[in-house]
C-alpha positions in Angstrom: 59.3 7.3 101.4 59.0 10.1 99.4 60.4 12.1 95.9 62.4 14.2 97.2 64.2 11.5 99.6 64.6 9.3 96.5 66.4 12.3 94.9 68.6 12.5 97.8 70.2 9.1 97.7 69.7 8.7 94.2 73.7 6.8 94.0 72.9 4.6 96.6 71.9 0.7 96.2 70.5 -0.4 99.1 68.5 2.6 99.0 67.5 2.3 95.9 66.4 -1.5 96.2 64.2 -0.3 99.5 62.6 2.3 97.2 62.1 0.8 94.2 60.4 -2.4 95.9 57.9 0.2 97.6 57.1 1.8 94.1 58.5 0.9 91.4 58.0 4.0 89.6 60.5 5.6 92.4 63.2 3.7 89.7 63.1 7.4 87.9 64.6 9.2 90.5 67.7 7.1 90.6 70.8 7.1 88.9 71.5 5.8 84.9 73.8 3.7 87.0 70.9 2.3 89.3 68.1 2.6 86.5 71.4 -0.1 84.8 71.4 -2.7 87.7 69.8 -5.5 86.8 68.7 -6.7 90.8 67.4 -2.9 90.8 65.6 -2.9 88.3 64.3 -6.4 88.1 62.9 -5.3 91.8 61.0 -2.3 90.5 59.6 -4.5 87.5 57.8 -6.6 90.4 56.8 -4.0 92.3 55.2 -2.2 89.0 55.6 -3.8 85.7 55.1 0.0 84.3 58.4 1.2 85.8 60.0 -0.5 82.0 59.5 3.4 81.0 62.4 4.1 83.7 64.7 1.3 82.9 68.5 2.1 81.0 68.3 1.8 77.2 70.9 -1.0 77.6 68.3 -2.9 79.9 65.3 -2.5 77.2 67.6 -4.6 74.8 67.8 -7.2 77.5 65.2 -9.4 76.8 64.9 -10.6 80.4 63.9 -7.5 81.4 61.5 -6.7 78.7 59.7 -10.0 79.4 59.3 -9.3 82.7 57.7 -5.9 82.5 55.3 -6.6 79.5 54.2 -9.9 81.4 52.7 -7.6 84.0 52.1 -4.7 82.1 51.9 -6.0 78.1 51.6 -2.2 77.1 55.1 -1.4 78.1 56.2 -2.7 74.8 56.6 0.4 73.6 59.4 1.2 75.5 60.9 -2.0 74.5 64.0 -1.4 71.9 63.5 -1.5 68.2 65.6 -5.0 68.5 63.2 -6.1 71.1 60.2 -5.1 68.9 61.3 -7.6 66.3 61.3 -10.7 68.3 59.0 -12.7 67.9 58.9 -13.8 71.4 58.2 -10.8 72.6 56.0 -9.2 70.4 53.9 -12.4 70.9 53.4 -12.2 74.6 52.7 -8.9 74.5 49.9 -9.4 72.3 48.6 -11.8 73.6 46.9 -9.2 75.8 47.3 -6.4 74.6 46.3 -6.2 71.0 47.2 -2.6 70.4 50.8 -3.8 70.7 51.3 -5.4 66.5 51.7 -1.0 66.2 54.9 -1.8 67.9 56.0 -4.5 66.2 58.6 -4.6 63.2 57.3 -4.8 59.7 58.4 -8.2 59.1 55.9 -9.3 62.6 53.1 -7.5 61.4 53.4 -9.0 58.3 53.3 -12.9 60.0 50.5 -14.8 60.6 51.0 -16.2 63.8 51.8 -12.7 65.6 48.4 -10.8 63.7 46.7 -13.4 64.9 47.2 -13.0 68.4 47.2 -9.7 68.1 43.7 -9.6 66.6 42.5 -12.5 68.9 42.6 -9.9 71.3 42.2 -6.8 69.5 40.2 -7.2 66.4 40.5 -3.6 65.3 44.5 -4.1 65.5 44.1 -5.3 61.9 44.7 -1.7 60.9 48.5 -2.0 62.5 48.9 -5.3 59.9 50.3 -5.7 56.6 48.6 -4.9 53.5 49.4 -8.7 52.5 47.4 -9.4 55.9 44.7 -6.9 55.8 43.8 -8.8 52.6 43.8 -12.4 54.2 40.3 -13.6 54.3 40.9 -16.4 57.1 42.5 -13.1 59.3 39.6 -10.9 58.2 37.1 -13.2 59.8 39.3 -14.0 62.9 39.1 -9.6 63.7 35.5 -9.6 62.8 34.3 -12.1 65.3 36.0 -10.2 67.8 35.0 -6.6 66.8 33.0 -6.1 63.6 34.8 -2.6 63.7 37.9 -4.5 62.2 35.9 -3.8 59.0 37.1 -0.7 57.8 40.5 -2.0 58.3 40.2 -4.8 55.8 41.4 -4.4 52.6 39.0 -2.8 49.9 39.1 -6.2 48.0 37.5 -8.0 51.3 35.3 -5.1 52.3 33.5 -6.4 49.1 33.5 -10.0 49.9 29.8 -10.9 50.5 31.3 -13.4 53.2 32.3 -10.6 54.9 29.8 -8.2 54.3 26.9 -11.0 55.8 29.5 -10.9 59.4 29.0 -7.0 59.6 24.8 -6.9 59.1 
């Protein structure tokens, strides 16, 4: 199967379905009403989690869908709508392994304990993405240093002065 045959039958379905569940990337060559099906899209999400960049904007405030493609692919949160990005939920499994993804989150997540966490369990560098209130938490500054002493110059200048802290990072 190819682009350009894609292109072609665009409007159609069963067509669709076929391509999509031999790459799901093939979801951007359909039609907003195709990219909207839920049985189409939730095929191309299978095939490859990464087609969530080709999905309707309805379908990335479905959280359904959203779940689905940053289960396979957490990094696909960013196309994940601003709603979405607020969950907890989701924000939470996406960080789970992909630390990078607290940038993403709302200010209220990256300001909560549980979600920096896991984001930094993974990531300790994604300190930088928390809030100030967090970046200043002792107990979360020494969760990102023991996984990446980097997450040092993200801490806040009170705990950069800590001799605690300074001890991890020699």
């Amino acid at each position: 199967m190819e682009e350009a045959e894609v292109i072609k039958y665009r409007e159609n379905k069963e067509y669709g379905l076929k391509a999509v569940k031999e790459r799901g990337k093939f979801l951007e060559f359909l039609s907003d009403e195709l990219k909207n099906d839920r049985e189409v899209v939730k095929a191309a999400l299978n095939q490859d989690p990464e087609s969530l960049e080709f999905v309707s904007e309805e379908l990335k405030n479905d959280k359904e869908i959203v779940l689905l493609g940053i289960k396979g692919a957490p990094w696909t949160i960013c196309y994940a709508s601003e709603i979405l990005r607020a969950d907890k939920e989701v924000i939470l499994e996406s960080c789970k392994n992909y630390g990078q993804a607290l940038y993403y989150a709302s200010e209220e997540l990256r300001d909560d304990e549980e979600v920096v966490s896991t984001a930094i369990c993974n990531k300790g560098t994604a300190i930088k993405y928390a809030s100030d209130r967090l970046r200043d938490n002792k107990e979360i500054a020494l969760i990102a240093l023991k996984q990446d002493k980097q997450a040092y110059h993200f801490l806040s200048w009170r705990l950069r002065q800590d001799e605690t802290i300074k001890k991890i990072i020699e």
